[in-house]
GUZAKOL-711607 format. One record per atom (N, C-alpha, C): x, y, z; residue in one letter. Coordinates in steps of 0.05 Angstrom, whole numbers, plus 5000, padded with zeros to 4 digits. Atoms other than C-alpha are relative to their C-alpha. Layout:
<nodes>
XYZA
...
</nodes>
This chain:
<nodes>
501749765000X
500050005000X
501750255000X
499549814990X
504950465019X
502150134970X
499349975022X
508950464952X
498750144976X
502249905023X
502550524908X
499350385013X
500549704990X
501351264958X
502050094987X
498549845013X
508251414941X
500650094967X
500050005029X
507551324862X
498250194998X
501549865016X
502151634857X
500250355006X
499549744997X
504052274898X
502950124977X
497649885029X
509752304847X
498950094976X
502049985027X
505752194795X
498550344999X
501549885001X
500652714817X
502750374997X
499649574996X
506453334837X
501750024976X
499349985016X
509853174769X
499450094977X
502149975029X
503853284728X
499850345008X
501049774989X
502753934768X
502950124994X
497449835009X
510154204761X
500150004970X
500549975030X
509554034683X
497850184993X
501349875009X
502954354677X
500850305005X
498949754992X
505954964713X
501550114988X
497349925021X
512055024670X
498550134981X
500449885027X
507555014605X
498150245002X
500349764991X
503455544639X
500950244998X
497849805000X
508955984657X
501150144976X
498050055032X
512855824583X
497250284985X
501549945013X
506456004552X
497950184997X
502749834989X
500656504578X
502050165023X
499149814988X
504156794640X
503250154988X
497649795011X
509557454620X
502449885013X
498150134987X
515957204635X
501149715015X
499350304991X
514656534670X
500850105028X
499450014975X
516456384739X
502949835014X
497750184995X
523356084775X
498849815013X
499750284981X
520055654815X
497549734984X
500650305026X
517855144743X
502049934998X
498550215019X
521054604715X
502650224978X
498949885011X
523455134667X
501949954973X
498850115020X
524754734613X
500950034975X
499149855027X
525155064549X
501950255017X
497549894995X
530555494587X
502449754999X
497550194984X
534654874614X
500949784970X
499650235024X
533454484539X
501850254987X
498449835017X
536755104503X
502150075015X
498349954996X
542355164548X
501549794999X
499250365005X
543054394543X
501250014968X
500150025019X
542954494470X
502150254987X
498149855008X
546855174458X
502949954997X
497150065008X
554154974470X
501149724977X
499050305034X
553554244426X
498850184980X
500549885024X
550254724373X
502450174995X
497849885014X
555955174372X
502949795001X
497650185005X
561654684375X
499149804971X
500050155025X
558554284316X
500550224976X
500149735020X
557554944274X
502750215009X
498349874995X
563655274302X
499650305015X
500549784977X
564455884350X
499150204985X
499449755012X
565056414293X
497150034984X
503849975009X
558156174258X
498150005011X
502749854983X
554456344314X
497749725003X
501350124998X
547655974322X
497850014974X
501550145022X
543655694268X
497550144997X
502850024999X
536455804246X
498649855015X
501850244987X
534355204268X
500349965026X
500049984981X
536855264333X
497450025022X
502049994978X
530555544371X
497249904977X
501950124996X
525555154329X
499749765006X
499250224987X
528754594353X
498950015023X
500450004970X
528854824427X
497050055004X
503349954996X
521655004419X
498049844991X
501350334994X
518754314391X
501349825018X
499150294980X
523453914437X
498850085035X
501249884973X
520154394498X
497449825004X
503650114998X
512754084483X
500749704998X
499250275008X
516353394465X
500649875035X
499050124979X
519253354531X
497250085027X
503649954980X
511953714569X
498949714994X
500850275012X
508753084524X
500349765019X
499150204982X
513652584566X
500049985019X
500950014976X
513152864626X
498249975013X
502850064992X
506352864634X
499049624999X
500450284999X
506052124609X
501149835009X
499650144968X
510851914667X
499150045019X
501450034972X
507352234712X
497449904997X
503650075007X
499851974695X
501049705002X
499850375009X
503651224676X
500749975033X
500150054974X
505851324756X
497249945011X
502749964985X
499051474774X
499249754991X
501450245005X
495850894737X
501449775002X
499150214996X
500750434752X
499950015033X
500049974964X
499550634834X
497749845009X
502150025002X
492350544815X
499449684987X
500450245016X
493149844778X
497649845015X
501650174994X
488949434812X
496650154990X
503049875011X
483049884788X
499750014964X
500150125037X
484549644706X
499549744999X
499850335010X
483149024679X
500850064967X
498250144983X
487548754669X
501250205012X
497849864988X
491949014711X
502050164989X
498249925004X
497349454704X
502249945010X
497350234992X
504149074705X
501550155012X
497249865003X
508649584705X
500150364987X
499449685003X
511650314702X
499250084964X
499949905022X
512250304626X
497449934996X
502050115013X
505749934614X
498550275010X
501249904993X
502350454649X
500450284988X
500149785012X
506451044618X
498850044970X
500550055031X
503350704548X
496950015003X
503849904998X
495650734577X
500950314999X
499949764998X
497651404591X
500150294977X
498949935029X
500751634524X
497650044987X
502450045012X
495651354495X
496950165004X
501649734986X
490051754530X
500550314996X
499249655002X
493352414524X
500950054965X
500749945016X
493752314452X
496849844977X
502650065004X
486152084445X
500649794978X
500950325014X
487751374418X
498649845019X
501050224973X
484351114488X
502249825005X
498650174972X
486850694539X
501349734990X
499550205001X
488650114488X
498949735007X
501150314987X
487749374517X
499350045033X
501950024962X
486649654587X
497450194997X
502749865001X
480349934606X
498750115029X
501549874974X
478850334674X
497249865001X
502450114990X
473149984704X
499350115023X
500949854968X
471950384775X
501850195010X
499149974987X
474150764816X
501950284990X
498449905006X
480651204811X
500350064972X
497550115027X
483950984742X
497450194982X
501149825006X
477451354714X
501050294993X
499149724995X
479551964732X
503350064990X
497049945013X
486951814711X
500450024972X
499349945028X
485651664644X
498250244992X
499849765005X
480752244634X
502050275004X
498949794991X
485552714669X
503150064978X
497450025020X
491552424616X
498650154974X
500449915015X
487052614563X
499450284997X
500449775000X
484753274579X
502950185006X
495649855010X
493053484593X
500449974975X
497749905029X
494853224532X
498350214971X
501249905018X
489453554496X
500150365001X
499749704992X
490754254529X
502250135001X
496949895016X
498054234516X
499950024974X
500849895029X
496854104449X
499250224991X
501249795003X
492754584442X
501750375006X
498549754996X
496755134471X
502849974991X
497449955007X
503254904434X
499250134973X
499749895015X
498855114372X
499650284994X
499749744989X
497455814404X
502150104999X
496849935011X
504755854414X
501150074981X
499050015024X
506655734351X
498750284982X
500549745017X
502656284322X
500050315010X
497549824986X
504956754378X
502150034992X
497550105006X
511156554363X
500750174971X
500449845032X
509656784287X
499450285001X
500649704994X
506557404304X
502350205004X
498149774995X
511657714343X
503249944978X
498849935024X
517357564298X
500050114975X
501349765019X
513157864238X
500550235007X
500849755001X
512058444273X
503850125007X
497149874997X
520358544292X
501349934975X
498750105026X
522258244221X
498350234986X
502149895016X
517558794190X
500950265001X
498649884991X
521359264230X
504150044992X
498650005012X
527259114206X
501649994964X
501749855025X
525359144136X
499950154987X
499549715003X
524159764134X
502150185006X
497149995001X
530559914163X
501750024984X
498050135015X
534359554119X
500350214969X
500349855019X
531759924061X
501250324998X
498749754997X
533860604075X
503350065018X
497450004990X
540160414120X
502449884996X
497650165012X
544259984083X
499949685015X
500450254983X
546059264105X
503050014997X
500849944979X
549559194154X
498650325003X
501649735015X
544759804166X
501450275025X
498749774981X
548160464198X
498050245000X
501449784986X
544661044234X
500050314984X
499549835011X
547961504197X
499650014972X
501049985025X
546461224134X
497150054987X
503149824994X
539161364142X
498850195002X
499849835009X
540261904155X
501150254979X
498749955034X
544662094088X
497950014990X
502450025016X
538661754054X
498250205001X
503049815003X
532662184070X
501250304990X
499049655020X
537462804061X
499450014976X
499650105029X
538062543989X
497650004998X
503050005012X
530262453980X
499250245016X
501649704990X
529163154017X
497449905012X
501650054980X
525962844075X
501049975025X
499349914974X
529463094136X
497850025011X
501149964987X
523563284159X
498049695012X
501950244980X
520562554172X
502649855021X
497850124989X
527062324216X
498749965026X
501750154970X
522262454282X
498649944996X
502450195000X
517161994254X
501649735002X
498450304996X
522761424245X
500849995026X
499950064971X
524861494318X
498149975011X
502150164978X
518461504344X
499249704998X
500550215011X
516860894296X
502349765014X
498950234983X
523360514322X
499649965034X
500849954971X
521760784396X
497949694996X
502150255009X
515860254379X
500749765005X
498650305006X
519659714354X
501349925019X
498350174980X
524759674411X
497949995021X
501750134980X
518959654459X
499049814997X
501450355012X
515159104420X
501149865005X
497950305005X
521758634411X
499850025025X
499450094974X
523258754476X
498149955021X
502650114991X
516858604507X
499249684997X
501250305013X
515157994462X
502049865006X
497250214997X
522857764478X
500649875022X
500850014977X
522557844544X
499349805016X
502650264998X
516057414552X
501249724990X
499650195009X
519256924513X
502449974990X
497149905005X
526656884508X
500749854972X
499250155020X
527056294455X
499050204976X
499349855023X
525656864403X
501750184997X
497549885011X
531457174411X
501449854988X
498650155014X
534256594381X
498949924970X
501050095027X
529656534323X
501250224980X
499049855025X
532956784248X
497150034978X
501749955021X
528957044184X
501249974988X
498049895023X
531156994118X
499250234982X
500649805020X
531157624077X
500550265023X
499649734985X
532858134140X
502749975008X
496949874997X
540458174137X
501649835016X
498449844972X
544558304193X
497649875027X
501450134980X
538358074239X
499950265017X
500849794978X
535558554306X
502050055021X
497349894982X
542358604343X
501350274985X
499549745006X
544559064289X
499050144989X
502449875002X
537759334270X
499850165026X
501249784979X
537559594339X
502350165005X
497949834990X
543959814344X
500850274974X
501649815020X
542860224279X
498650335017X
502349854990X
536560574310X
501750155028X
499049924981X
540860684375X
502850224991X
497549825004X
546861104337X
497550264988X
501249835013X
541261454298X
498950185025X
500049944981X
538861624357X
501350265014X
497849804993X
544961914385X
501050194984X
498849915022X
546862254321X
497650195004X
502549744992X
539562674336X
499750125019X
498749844969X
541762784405X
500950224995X
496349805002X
548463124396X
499750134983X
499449725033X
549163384326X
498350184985X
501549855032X
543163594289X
498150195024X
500649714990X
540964254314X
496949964993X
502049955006X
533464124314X
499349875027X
501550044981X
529164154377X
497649705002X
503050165000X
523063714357X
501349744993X
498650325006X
528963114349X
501349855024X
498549974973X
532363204415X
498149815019X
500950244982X
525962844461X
499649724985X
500850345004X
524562244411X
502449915004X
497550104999X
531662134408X
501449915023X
499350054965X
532662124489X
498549765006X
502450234986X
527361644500X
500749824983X
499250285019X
528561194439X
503249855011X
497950034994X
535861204465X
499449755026X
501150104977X
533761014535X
498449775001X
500350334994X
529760424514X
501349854992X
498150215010X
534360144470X
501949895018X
498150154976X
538860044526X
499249785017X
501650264984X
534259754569X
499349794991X
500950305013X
533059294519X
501949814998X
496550235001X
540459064502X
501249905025X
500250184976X
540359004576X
499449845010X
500950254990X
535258594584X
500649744991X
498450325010X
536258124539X
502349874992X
497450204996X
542858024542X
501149865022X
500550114981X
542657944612X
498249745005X
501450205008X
536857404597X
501049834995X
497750165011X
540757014562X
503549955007X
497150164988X
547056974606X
502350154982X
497649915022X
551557464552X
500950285027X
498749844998X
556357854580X
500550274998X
498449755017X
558158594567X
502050014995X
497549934997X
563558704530X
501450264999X
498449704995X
568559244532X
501350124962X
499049875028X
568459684469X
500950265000X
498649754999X
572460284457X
498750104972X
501049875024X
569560874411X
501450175001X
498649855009X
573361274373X
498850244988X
500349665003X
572462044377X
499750094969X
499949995029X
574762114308X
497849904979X
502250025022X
569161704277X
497250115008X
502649895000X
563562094310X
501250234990X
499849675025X
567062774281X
499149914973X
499550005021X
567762454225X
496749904985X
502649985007X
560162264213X
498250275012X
501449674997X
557663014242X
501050124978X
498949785019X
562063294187X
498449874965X
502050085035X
558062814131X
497050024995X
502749854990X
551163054168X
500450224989X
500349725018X
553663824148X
499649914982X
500550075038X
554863554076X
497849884992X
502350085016X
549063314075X
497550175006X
500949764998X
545263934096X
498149945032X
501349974986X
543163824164X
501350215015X
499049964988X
544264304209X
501249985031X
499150094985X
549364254268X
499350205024X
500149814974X
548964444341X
503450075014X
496149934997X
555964784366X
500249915029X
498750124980X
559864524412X
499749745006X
501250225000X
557663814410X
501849825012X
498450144978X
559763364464X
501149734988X
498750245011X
563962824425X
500849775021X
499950164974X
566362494494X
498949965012X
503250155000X
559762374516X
498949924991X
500850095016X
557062174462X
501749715002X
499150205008X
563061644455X
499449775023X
501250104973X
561161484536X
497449724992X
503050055005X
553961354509X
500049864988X
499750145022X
556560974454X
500249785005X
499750274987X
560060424488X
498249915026X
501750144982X
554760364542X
498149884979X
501850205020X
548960104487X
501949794983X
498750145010X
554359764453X
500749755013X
499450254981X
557059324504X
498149685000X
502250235006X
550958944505X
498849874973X
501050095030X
548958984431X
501649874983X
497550145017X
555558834405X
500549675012X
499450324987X
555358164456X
497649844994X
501450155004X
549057984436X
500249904975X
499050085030X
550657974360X
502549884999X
498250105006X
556857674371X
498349695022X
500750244997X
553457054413X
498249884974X
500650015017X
548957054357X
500749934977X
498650045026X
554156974307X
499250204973X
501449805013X
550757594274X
502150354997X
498449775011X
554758234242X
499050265024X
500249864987X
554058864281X
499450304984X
500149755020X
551759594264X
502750174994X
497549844999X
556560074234X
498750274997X
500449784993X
556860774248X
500350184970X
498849905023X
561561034190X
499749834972X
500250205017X
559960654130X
502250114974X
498249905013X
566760744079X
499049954975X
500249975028X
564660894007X
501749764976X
</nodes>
């Protein structure tokens, strides 16, 4: 008797820490430390054999996080159907036939949670009732929410791949801050430059929101956007700064503070998220003169005295993080000066 209590309390707080995880993973912002946490612990399982097969310098793959994100529901799937095959194997004497054994019971179980029924056994009273309904309605409600996921999943990458995009088009690839702003000079549209900051202001709140929530999309790639959102944001973050400091126009100065300000917080968070490091980058004085002096030539005007050593301060603080996330990434980085 006392064995069959203990199976089945296993059984029962296994099913409950799994359902909690995919909970967390899935519907609650962020998730919680105290799940299973498994689509963290499978992608950190899985990150260093992915870069040692692919080598340090090519970064991480495409396929990387749609891997880690079907083997998350693969392994919810199993865990649920050891803990339920506990339960009904605690419960055996309430099947006919009986339940022999751990695996026989994780195979009623399986079976139940993906609505082929119970097989050659068949709950007759009691308990085991309630076990195989309770296998079926898990596996039918993970299912269900892995294909919610998945089109979450879609969503918010659209909406930061859509974002970068547009980017790409007017800033070159890799795409530079300053080249963006070249461009609109050239189409005699200085005057929309504080609609693109408010517009990226946007975007780095979205990614970093939707990323946040769900970290395995920082690992997901697109094809057809470059360079990817490490140096898409780091782009938007020089442009930024380049509307700070140099260009003598009032109504550029608050989008440019605040867009600045989240971008940070963003390369913060999620590099921090993800366990990346800051690294230590040095900016050179010389190449912010030397892009204020191709802003004059290109007719914007300048504000005097312009703090170059603050600026370069400001430079390597967003950098640190953006430059370490694109380099775990295996992903190119923004450039400032782009050489003709």
């Amino acid at each position: 008797m006392a064995w069959k209590i203990i199976f089945g309390i296993v059984g029962l707080v296994l099913a409950g820490l799994t359902l909690r995880d995919v909970f967390d993973t899935v519907i609650v912002p962020g998730g919680s430390r105290a799940s299973l946490q498994v689509a963290r612990r499978l992608g950190a399982i899985l990150l260093p054999l992915w870069k040692a097969v692919r080598g340090k310098r090519r970064g991480v793959s495409g396929t990387f996080a749609p891997v880690v994100l079907v083997g998350s529901f693969f392994t919810w799937i199993a865990l649920l159907a050891l803990a339920f095959g506990l339960m009904a194997y605690a419960a055996r004497s309430y099947f006919l036939p009986h339940v022999d054994s751990v695996a026989e019971g994780v195979y009623l179980a399986g079976s139940s949670m993906l609505t082929l029924g119970p097989g050659k056994e068949a709950a007759v009273s009691g308990i085991a009732r309630w076990i195989v309904l309770g296998a079926g309605f898990c596996g039918l409600a993970v299912m269900t929410m892995a294909v919610s996921y998945l089109l979450q999943v879609q969503s918010s990458i659209s909406q930061r791949d859509i974002g970068i995009i547009k980017l790409n088009t007017s800033a070159g690839q890799p795409p530079s801050g300053l080249t963006l702003l070249e461009r609109f000079a050239a189409l005699k549209q200085r005057e929309q430059i504080r609609d693109v900051l408010l517009e990226s202001r946007d975007w780095v709140a979205t990614v970093r929101q939707t990323h946040s929530m769900h970290p395995t999309l920082i690992y997901f790639q697109s094809i057809g956007v470059g360079a990817g959102w490490p140096a898409a944001l780091g782009a938007v973050l020089d442009l930024a700064l380049l509307a700070e400091h140099c260009i003598d126009d009032d109504s550029l100065y608050g989008p440019a503070v605040l867009l600045r300000d989240e971008g940070v917080r963003m390369g913060k968070d999620l590099g921090t998220l993800i366990g990346v490091e800051p690294k230590q980058v040095l900016v050179d004085e010389a190449e912010l003169k030397q892009a204020a002096n191709r802003l004059e030539s290109s007719g914007y005007p300048l504000r005097e005295g312009a703090n170059f050593s603050a600026m370069s301060v400001q430079r390597s603080e967003y950098r640190a993080f953006v430059d370490a996330i694109a380099d775990h990434l295996g992903k190119p980085c923004a450039v400032l000066v782009r050489q003709s």
